[in-house]
C-alpha positions as CSV (number, residue, x, y, z in Angstrom):
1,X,0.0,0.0,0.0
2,X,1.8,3.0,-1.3
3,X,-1.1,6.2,-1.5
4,X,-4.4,6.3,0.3
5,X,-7.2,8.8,0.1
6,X,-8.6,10.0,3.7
7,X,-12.4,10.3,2.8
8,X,-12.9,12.0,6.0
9,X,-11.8,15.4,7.6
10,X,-10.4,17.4,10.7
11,X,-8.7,15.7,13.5
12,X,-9.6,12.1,12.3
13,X,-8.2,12.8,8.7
14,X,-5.2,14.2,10.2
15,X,-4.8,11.5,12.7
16,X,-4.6,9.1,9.9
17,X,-2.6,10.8,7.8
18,X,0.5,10.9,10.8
19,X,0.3,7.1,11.1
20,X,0.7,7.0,7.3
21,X,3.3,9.4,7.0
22,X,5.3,7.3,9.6
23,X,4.7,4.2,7.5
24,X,6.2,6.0,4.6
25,X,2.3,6.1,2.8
26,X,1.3,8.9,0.6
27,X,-1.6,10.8,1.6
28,X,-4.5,12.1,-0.9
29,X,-7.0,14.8,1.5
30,X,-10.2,16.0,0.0
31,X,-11.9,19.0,1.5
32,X,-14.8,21.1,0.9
33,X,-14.6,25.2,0.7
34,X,-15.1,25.4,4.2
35,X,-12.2,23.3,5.3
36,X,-9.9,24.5,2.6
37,X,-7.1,26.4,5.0
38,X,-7.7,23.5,8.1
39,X,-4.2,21.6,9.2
40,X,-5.3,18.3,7.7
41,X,-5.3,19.7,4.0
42,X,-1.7,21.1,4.9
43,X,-0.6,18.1,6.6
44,X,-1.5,15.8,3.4
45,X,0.6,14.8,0.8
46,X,-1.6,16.3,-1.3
47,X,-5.0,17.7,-1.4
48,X,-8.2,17.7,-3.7
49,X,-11.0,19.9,-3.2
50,X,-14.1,17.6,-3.2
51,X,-16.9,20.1,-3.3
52,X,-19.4,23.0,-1.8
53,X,-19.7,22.8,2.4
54,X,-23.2,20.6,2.6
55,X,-21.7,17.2,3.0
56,X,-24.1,15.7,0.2
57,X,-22.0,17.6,-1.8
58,X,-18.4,16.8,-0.6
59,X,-18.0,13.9,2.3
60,X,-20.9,11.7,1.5
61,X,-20.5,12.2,-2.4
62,X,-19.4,8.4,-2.5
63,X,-18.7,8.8,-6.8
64,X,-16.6,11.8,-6.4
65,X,-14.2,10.1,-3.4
66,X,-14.0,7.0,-6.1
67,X,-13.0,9.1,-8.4
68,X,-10.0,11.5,-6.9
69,X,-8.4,7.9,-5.7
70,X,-9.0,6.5,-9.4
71,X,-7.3,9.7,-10.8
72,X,-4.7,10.0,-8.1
73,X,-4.0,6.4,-8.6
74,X,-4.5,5.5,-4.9
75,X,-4.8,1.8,-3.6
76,X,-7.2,2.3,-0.8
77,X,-9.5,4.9,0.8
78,X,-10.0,5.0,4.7
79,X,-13.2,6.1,5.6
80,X,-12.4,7.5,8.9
81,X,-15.6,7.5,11.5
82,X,-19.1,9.4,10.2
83,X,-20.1,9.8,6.4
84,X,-19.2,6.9,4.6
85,X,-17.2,5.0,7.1
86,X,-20.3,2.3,7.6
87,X,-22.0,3.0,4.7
88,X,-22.2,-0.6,2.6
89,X,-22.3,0.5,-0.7
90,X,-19.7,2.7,-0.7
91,X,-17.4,-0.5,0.4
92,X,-18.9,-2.0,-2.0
93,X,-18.1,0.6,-4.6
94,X,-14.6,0.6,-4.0
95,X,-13.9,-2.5,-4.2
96,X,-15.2,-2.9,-7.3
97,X,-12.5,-0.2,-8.4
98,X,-10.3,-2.6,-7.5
99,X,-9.2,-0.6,-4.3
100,X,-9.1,-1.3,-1.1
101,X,-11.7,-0.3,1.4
102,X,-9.4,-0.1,5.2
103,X,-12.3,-1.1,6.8
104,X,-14.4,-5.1,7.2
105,X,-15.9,-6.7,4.5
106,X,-19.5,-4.8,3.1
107,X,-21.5,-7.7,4.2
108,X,-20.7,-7.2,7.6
109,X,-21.0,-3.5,7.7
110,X,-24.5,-4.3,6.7
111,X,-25.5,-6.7,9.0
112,X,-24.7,-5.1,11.8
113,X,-25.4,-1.5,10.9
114,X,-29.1,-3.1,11.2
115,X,-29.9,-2.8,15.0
116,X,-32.6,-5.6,14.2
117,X,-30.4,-8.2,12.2
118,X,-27.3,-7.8,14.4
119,X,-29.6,-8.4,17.4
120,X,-30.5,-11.7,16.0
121,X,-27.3,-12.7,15.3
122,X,-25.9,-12.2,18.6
123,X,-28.9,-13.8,20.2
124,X,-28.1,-16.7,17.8
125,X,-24.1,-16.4,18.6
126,X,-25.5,-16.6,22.6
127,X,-24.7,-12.3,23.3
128,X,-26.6,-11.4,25.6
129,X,-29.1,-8.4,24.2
130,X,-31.2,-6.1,25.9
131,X,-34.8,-7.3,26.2
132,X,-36.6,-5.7,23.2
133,X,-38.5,-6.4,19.9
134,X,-37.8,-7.3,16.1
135,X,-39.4,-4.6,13.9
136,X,-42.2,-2.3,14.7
137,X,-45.0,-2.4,12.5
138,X,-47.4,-0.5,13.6
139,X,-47.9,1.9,17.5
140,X,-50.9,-1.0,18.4
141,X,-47.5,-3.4,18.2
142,X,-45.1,-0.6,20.4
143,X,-47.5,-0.5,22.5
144,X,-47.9,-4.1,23.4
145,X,-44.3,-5.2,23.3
146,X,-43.5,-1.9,25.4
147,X,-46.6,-3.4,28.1
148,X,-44.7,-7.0,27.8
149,X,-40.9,-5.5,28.6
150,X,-41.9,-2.7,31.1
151,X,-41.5,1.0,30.8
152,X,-39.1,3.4,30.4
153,X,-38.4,1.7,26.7
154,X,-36.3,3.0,24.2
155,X,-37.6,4.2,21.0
156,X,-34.9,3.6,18.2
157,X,-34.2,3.6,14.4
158,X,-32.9,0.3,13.3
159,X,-30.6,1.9,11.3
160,X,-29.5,4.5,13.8
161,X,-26.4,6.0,15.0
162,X,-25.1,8.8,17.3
163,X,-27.7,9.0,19.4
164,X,-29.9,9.9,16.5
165,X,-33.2,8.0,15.6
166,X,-33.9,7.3,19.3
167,X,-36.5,8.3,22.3
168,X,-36.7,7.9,25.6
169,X,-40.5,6.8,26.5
170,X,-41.1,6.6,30.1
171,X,-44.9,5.4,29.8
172,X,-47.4,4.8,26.8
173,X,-48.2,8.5,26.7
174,X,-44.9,9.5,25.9
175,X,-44.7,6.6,23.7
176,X,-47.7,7.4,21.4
177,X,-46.3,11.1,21.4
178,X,-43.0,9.5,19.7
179,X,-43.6,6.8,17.7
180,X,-44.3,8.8,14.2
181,X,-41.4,11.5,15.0
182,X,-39.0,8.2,15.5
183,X,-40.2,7.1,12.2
184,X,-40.0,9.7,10.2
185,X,-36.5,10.6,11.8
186,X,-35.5,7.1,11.0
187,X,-36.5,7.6,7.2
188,X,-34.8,11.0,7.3
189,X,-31.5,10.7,8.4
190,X,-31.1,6.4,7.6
191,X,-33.5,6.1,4.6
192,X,-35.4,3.5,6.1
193,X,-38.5,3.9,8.5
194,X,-37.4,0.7,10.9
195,X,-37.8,0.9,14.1
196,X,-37.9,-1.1,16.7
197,X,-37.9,-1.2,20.7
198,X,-35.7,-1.7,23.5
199,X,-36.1,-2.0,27.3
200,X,-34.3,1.1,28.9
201,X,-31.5,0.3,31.5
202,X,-31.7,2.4,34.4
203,X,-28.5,3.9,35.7
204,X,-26.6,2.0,32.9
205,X,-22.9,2.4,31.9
206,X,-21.6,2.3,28.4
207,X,-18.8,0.0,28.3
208,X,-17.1,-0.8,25.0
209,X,-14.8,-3.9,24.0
210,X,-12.1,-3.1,21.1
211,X,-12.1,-6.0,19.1
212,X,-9.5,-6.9,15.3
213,X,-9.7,-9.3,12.7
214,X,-7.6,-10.6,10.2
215,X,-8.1,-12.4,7.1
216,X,-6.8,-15.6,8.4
217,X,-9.6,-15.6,10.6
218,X,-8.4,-14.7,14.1
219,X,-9.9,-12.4,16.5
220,X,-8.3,-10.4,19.2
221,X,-9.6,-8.1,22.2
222,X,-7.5,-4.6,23.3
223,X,-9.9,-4.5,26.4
224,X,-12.9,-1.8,27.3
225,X,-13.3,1.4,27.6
226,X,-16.4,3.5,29.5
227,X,-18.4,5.6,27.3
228,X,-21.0,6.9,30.1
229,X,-19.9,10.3,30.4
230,X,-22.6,11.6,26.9
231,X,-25.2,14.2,26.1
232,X,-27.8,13.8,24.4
233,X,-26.9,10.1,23.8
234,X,-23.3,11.2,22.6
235,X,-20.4,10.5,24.4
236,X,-18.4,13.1,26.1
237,X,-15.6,11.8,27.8
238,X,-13.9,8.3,27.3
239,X,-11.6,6.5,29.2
240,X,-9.8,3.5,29.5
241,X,-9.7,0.6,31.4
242,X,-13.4,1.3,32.7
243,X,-13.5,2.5,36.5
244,X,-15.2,0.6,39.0
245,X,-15.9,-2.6,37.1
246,X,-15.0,-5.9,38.6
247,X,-12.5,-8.2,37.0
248,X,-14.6,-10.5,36.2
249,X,-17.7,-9.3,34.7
250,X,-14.4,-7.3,32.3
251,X,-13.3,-11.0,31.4
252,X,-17.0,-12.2,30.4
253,X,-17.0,-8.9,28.3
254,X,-14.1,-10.0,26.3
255,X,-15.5,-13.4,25.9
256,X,-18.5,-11.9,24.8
257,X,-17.2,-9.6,22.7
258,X,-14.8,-12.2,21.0
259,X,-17.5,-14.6,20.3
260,X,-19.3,-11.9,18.4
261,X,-16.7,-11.0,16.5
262,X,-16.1,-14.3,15.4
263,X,-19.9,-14.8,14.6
264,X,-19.8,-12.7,11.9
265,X,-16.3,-13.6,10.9
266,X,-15.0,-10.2,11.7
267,X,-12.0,-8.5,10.1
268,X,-10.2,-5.2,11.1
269,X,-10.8,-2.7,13.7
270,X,-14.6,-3.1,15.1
271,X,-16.1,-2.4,18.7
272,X,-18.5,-4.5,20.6
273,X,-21.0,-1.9,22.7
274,X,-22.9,-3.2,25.8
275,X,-24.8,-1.5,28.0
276,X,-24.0,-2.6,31.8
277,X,-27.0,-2.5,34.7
278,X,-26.1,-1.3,38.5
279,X,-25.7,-5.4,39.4
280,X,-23.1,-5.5,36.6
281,X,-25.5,-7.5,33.8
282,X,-24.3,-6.3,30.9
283,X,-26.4,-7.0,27.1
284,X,-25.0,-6.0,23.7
285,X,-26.5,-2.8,22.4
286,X,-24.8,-2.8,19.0
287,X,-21.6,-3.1,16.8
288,X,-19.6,-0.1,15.1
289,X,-17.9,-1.4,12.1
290,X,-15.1,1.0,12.0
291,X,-12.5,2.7,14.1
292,X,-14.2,4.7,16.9
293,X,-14.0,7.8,18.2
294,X,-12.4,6.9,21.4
295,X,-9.9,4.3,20.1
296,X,-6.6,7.0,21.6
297,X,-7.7,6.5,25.5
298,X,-6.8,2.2,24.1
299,X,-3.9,3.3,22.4
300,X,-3.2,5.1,25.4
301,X,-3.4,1.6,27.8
302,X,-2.0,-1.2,25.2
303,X,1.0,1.2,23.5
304,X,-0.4,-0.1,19.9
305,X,-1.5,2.3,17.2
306,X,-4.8,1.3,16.0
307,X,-4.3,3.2,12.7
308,X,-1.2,0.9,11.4
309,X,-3.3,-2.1,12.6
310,X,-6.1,-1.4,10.6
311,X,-3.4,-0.9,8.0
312,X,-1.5,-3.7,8.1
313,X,-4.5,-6.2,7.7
314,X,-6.2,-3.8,4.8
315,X,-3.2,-5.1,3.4
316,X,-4.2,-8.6,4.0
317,X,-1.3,-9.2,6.8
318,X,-2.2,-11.5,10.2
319,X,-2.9,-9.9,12.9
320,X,0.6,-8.1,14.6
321,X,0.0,-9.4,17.8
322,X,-2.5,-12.7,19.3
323,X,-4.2,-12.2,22.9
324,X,-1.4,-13.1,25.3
325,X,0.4,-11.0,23.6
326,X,-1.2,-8.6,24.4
327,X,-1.4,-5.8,27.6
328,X,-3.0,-3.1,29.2
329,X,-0.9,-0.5,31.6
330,X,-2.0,2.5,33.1
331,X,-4.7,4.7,32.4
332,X,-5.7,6.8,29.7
333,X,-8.8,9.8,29.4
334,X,-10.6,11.6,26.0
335,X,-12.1,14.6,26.2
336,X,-14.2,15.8,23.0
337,X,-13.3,19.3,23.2
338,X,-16.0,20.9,20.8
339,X,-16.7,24.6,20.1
340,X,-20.3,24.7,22.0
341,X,-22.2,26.5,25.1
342,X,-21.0,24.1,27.9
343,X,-24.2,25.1,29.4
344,X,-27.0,24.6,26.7
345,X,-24.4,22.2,24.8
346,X,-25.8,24.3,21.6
347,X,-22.7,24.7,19.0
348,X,-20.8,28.0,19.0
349,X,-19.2,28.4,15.6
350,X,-16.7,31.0,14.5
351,X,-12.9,32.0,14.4
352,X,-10.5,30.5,16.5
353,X,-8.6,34.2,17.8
354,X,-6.0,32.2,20.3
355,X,-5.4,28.9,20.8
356,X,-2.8,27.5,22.6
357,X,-2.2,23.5,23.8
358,X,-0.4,23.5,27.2
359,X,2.4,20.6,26.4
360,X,3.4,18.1,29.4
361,X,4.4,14.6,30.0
362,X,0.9,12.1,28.9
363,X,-1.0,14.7,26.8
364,X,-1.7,13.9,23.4
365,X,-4.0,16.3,21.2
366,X,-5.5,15.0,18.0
367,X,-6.4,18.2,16.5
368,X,-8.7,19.4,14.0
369,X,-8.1,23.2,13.9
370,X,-5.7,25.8,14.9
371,X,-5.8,29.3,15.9
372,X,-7.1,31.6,13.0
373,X,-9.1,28.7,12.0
374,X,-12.9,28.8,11.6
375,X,-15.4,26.2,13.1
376,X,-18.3,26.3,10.4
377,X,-22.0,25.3,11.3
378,X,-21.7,22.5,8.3
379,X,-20.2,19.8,10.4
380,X,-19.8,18.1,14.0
381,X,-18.3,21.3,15.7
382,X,-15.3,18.9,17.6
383,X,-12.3,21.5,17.5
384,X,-10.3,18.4,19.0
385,X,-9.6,15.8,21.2
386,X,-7.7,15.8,24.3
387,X,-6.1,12.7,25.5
388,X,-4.5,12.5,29.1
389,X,-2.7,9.2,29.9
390,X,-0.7,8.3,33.1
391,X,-0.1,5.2,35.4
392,X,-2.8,5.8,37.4
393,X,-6.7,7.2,37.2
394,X,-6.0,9.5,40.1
395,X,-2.8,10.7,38.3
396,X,-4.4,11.2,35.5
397,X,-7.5,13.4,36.7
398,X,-4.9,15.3,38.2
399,X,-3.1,16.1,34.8
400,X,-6.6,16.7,33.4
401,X,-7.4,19.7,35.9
402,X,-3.9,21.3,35.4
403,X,-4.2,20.9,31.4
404,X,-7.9,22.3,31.1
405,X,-6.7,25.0,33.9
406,X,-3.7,26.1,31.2
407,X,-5.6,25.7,28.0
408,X,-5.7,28.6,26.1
409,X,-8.8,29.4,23.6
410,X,-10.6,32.3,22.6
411,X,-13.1,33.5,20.1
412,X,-16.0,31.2,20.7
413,X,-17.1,29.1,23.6
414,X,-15.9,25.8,24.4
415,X,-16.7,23.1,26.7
416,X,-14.3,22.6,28.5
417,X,-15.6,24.7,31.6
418,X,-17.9,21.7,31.9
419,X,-14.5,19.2,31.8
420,X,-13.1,21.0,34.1
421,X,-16.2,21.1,36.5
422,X,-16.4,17.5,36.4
423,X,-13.1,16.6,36.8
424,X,-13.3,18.1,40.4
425,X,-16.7,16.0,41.4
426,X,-16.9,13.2,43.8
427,X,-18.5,11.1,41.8
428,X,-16.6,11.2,39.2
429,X,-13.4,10.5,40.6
430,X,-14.5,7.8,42.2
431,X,-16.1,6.4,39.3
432,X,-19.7,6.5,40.6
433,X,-21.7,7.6,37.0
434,X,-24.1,6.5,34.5
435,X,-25.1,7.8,31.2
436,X,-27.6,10.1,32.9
437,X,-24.6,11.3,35.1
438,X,-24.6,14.7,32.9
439,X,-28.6,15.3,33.9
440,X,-26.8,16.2,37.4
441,X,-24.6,18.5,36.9
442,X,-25.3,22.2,36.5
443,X,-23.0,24.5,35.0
């Protein structure tokens, strides 16, 4: 693999493009108008603009992506996370090129970007799921099933994603209320008016298992990481290993997660996402087909860059490492730092006047934009995110405090008032949180 396309942009593309860069691959960046003068077009090896700001016109215009790495003479694209990265035909599509998609096989982004079949199969691979329903025909049917399972229930899309396509309904009332919106959401944003119902956890942790997979049919796990920390069903802060969770029901995770993995015969980077009750009961809640997010607080615990990985078995390579090879050490903390009102979590947009990254031992930034730049209201506004890692949790809380106390930003609001708020809260530190934990603080 000599020259890839990024079909992505910001701190992602850029995040990409440095793991290639030290693997001596040429990098091909597309950008719209809006992200012209941003540090991943001047990082890349080279850079094609793609099209006008709306993303249907630039990062989800699959045939125009095809064609800069046909032109450019590329041998793969990576998707990134968001627009295409779990879109099926567009794996499809390069493939057919005769490129490679970094990514797992179409077929399986498919299956298990459908909430409904990828329940099924991990019913049928013994995962445990949350109690819930198949498709939803009709609200006579939501209402029954949600009568059967017990209320609050969650409302989702079965093609959903980011916390979109999905209510809350804490009795029939509210359910009746949101059973056309869901739909209609569903159809808008996923093209497909699926939806389906699940039972809602109360006072439930997001825990995640990083799971690989290689052409020769091997699996491996690079342990958890806790997700609860979100808004508006969007994760926040990230950390890993998860706080506060016993041994054992970690170990079960892995098995779990390994076994669905290997159910669906599962190849480069993936994650396994359960949702964990206050007895420690955990269920699968759904697979994400592509590298998350998140994955620096692993690469922060393990030493292994998930980038190259995915890389290497693109490249149809064995896995670099098998499980007892493998090891966690330390501790390791994302923060999404996005250009928003920490209070109404609305997004602030604008020019960057002054930013400046304090720089000490464990702090790794994967930036998106720099001072002078402008955060436009045509994508996710995540200026960056900030990675703390040291050999302990309380160590690295401590760092956290100091580096948000230090940061230096100006020109629009921020969030990271509201990092810095809950970095100094009991319950935080001591691990004591849900996915509702955000509901309790007040800026």
């Amino acid at each position: 693999m000599q020259k890839i396309v990024i079909a992505n942009r910001g701190e992602i593309a850029l995040r990409i493009m440095r793991t290639c860069h030290k693997l001596g691959i040429e990098t091909i960046a597309v950008y719209s108008d809006a992200d012209q003068y941003l540090p991943y077009v001047q990082y890349a090896t080279k850079a094609v603009r793609i099209g006008e700001p709306p993303v249907s016109k630039s990062y989800l215009n699959a045939e125009a992506i095809i064609n800069i790495a046909k032109t450019e003479r590329a041998d793969a694209i990576h998707p990134g996370y968001g627009f295409l990265s779990e879109n099926a035909d567009f794996a499809r599509a390069v493939i057919k090129e005769g490129l490679i998609f970094i990514g797992p096989d179409p077929e399986t982004i498919e299956l298990m970007g459908d909430k409904i079949h990828s329940r099924s199969a991990m019913k049928q691979a013994g995962v445990p799921v949350v109690p819930g329903s198949d498709q939803v025909a009709s609200l006579e049917d939501a209402c029954s099933i949600a009568a059967e399972i017990g209320y609050p229930v969650m409302l989702k899309a079965s093609g959903g994603g980011g916390g979109i396509g999905m209510v809350k309904c804490e009795n029939e009332q509210a359910l009746v209320k949101s059973f056309q919106t869901v739909k209609t959401r569903a159809k808008a944003y996923f093209g497909s008016e699926t939806i389906f119902l699940e039972k809602f956890i109360e006072n439930a942790r997001h825990i995640e298992i990083q799971v690989f997979g290689d052409y020769a049919g091997s699996q491996v796990h690079l342990f958890e990481r806790d997700c609860s920390i979100q808004r508006r069903n969007q994760k926040v802060i990230e950390e890993a290993p998860a706080p506060a969770l016993s041994l054992d029901t970690k170990n079960k995770m892995y098995e779990m997660a390994l076994k669905a993995a290997a159910a669906v015969h599962y190849k480069n980077a993936g994650t396994i996402e359960f949702i964990v009750d206050e007895d420690e009961h955990f269920y699968f809640l759904e697979m994400n087909t592509r590298l998350q997010v998140e994955h620096p607080v692993t690469e922060g615990i393990t030493g292994l860059d998930l980038v190259e990985w995915q890389l290497l078995i693109a490249s149809g390579q064995n896995l670099p490492l098998q499980q007892p090879e493998i090891f966690s050490a330390g501790h390791s903390i994302e923060f999404r730092l996005y250009a928003e009102d920490p209070v109404t979590f609305l997004p602030s947009p604008g020019k960057i006047e002054e930013l400046h990254w304090p720089d000490f031992e464990g702090v790794r930034v994967d930036y998106g934009y720099a001072a002078q730049s402008t955060v436009t209201p045509f994508y996710d506004p995540m200026i960056a995110k900030c990675i703390i890692s040291g050999s302990s949790r309380e160590q690295v809380i401590e760092k956290a405090i100091r580096f948000f106390n230090e940061l230096k930003i100006s020109g629009i609001k921020t969030n990271a008032p509201l990092f810095t708020r809950i970095l100094q809260e009991e319950d935080y530190q001591n691990g004591s949180y849900s996915t509702a934990y955000l509901n309790t603080i007040k800026m």
